[in-house]
C-alpha distance (Angstrom), angle and dihedral (degrees) to the residues before:
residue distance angle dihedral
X1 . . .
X2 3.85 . .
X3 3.84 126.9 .
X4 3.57 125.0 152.1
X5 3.89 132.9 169.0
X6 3.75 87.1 -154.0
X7 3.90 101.8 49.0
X8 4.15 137.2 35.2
X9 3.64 116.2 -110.0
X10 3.76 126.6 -133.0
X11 3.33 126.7 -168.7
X12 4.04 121.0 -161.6
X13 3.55 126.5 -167.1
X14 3.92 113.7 -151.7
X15 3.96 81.8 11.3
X16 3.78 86.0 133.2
X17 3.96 89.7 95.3
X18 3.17 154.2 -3.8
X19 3.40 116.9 6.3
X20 3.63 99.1 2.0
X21 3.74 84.9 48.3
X22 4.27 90.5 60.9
X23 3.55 80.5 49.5
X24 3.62 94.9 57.6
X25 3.66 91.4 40.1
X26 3.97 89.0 56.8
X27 3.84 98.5 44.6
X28 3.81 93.4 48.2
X29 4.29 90.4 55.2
X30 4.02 79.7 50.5
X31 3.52 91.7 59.3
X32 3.54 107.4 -107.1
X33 4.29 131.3 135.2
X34 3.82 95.3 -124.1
X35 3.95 122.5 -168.2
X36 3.82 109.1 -161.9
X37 3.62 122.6 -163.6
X38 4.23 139.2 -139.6
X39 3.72 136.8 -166.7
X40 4.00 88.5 -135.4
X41 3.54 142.5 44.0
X42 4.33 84.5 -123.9
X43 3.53 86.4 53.3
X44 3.71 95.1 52.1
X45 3.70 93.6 39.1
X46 3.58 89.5 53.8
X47 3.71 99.1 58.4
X48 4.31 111.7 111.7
X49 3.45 112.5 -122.9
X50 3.47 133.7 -103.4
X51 3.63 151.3 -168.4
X52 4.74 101.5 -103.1
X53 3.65 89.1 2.7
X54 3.90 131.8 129.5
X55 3.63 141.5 161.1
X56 3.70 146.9 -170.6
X57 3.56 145.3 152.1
X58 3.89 129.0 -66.0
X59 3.57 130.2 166.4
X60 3.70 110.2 -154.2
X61 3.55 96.7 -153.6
X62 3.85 90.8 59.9
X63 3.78 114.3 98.6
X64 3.70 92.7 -156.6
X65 3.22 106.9 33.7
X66 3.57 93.6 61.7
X67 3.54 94.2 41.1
X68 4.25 89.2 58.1
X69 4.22 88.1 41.3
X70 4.17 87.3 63.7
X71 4.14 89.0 35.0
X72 3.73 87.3 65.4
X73 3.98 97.3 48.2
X74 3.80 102.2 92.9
X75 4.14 72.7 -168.1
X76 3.07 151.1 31.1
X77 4.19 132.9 175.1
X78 3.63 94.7 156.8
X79 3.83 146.2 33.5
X80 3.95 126.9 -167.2
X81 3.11 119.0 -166.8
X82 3.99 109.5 -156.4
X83 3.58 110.0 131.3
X84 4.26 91.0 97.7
X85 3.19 103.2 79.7
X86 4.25 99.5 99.6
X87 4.05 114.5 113.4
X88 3.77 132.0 -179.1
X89 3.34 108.1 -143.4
X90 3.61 116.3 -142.8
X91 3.75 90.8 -14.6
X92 4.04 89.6 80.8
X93 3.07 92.3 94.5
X94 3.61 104.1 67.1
X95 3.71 99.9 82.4
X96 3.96 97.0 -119.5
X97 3.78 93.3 52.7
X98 4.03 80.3 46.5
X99 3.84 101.6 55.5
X100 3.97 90.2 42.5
X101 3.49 92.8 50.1
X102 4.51 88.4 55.6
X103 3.74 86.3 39.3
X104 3.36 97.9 66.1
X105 4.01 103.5 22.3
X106 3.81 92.5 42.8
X107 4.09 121.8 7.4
X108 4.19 79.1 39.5
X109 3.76 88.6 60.1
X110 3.92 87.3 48.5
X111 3.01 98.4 53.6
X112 3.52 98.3 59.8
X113 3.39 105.0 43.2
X114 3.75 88.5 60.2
X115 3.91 100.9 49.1
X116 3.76 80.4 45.2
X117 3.89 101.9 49.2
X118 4.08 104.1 80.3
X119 4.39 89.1 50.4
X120 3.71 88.4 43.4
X121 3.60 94.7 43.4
X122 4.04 87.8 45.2
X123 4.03 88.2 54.6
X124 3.76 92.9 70.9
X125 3.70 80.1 -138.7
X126 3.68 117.6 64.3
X127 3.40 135.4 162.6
X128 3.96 134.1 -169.8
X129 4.27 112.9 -169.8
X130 3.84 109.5 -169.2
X131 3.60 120.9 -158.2
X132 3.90 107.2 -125.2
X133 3.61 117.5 174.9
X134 4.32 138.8 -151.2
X135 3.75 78.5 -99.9
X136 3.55 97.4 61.4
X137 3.87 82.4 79.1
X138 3.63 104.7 26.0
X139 3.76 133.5 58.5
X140 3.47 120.9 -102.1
X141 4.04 103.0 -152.8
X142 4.29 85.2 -171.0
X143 3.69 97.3 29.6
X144 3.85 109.5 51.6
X145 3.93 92.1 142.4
X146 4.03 88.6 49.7
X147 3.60 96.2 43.6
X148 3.98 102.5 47.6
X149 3.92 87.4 45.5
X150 3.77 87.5 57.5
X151 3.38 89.1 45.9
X152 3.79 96.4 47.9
X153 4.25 86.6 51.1
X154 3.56 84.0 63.6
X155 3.58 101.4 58.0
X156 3.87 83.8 32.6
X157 4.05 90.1 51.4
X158 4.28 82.1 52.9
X159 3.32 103.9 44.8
X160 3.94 103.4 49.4
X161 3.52 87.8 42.0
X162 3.87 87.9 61.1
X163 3.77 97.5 40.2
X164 4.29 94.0 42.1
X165 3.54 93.9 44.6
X166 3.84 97.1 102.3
X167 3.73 92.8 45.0
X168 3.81 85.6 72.8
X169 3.94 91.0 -102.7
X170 3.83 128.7 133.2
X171 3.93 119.6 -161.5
X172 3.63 127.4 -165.9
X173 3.63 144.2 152.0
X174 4.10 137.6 -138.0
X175 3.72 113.4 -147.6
X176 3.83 102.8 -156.7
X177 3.67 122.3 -158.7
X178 3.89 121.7 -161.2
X179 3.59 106.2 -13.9
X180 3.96 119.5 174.2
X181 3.99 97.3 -108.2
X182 3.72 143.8 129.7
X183 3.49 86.2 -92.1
X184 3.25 97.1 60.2
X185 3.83 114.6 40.2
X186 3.77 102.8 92.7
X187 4.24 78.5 66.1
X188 3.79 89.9 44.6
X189 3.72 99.6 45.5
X190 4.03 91.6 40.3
X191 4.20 95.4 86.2
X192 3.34 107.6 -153.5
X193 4.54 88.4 36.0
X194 4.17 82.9 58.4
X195 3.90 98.5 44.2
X196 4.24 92.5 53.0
X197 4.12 88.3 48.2
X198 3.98 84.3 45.8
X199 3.38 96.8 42.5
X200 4.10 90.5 50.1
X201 3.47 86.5 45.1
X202 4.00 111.9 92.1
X203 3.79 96.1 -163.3
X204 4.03 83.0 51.5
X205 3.97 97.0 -138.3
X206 3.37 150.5 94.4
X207 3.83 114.2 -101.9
X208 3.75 125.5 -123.1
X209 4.01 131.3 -136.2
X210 4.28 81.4 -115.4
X211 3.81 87.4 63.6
X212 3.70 94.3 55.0
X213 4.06 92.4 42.0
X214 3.65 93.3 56.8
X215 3.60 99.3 57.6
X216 4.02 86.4 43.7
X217 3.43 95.6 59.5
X218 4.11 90.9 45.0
X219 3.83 76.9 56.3
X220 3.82 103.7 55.4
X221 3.64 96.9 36.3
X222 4.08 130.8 91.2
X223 3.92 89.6 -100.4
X224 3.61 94.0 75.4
X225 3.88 97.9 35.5
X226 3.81 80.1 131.2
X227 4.04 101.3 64.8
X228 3.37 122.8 77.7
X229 4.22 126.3 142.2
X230 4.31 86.4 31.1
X231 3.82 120.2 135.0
X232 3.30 110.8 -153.6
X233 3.74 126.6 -155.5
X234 3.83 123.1 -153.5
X235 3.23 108.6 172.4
X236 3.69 107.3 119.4
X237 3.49 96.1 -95.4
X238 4.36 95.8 -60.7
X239 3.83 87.2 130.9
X240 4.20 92.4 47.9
X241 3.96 83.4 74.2
């Protein structure tokens, strides 16, 4: 696991890809050891290598197995959180499909930050990132699961931020909009589904994991010592309109 005198640590759950991975990527140019973690060992395998980077697995919903990921972090400056981001479809609402769905997205998220809060309260330093979605403040007719966990992070985001604030913590939250992920191709390869989020879109493109690790790393470094309890949209101004 990473420590280092010399550099911050972050540690990314469902950093493996994707997002999480442009996270990585961003954090890593900012000088930090990062550990990113997967659901499965083809997920971990998969991740490219780089110079102060590690991985391994994590599920969220596992009590002790987050509990013994933060045990072996000797330190920790940062925390982000972007394992939540699975959705049913349709299937949300049967009520098991449901209660996954806020396990991961939400409880997951809670989990963490609390194993998490004594080493990042120790650092002097820490950081908490929540991830936040578009459909934290729209509806999501096929996604009620998805969308009221993204909602709840919000609130979430807020109210740690509030009650960690003298403990030398910041928490905040992105709220990505269309980003160019697993997640999302079934939208992007569906032609006329990709040309209505476009065409909402005022920047009129698809956003990359690099967009979201930019303003991440703006986020957990000294610069915005200031912030804590924002949500922070990039989404190339969809949610402007």
């Amino acid at each position: 696991m990473p420590t280092s005198t010399d550099h911050k640590v972050a540690l990314i759950t469902g950093g493996a890809r994707g997002i999480g991975f442009g996270i990585a990527e961003a954090l890593l140019q900012s000088g930090y050891r990062v550990l990113v973690t997967g659901l499965s060992d083809e997920e971990v395998t998969a991740v490219p290598p780089r110079d102060h980077l590690s991985s391994t697995r994590l599920d969220v919903t596992d009590d002790h197995a987050v509990a013994d990921i933060i045990s072996q972090c000797d330190q920790l400056d940062a925390l982000v959180n972007c394992a939540g981001m699975i959705l049913r479809g349709g299937a949300e609402y049967q009520i098991a499909s449901f209660q996954k769905v806020m396990d991961v997205n939400l409880t997951g998220t809670m989990r963490m930050c609390i194993a998490a809060r004594e080493k990042l309260a120790a650092s002097g330093r820490g950081v908490i990132i929540n991830t936040a979605s578009m459909l934290s403040f729209f509806g999501g007719p096929l996604t009620p699961a998805y969308a009221a966990s993204k909602g709840a992070i919000v609130q979430l985001t807020k109210s740690l931020a509030v009650a960690w604030a003298d403990e030398g913590i910041r928490v905040n939250a992105i709220a990505p909009g269309w980003i160019e992920t697993e997640l999302t191709r079934g939208a992007r390869e569906d032609a006329a589904r990709s040309q209505s989020i476009l065409a909402r879109t005022p920047m009129k493109r698809w956003g990359q994991p690099v967009d979201i690790g930019g303003v991440v790393a703006h986020l957990c470094s000294d610069e915005a010592r200031f912030i804590t309890g924002a949500v922070i949209p990039i989404d190339g101004g969809y949610s402007a309109q």
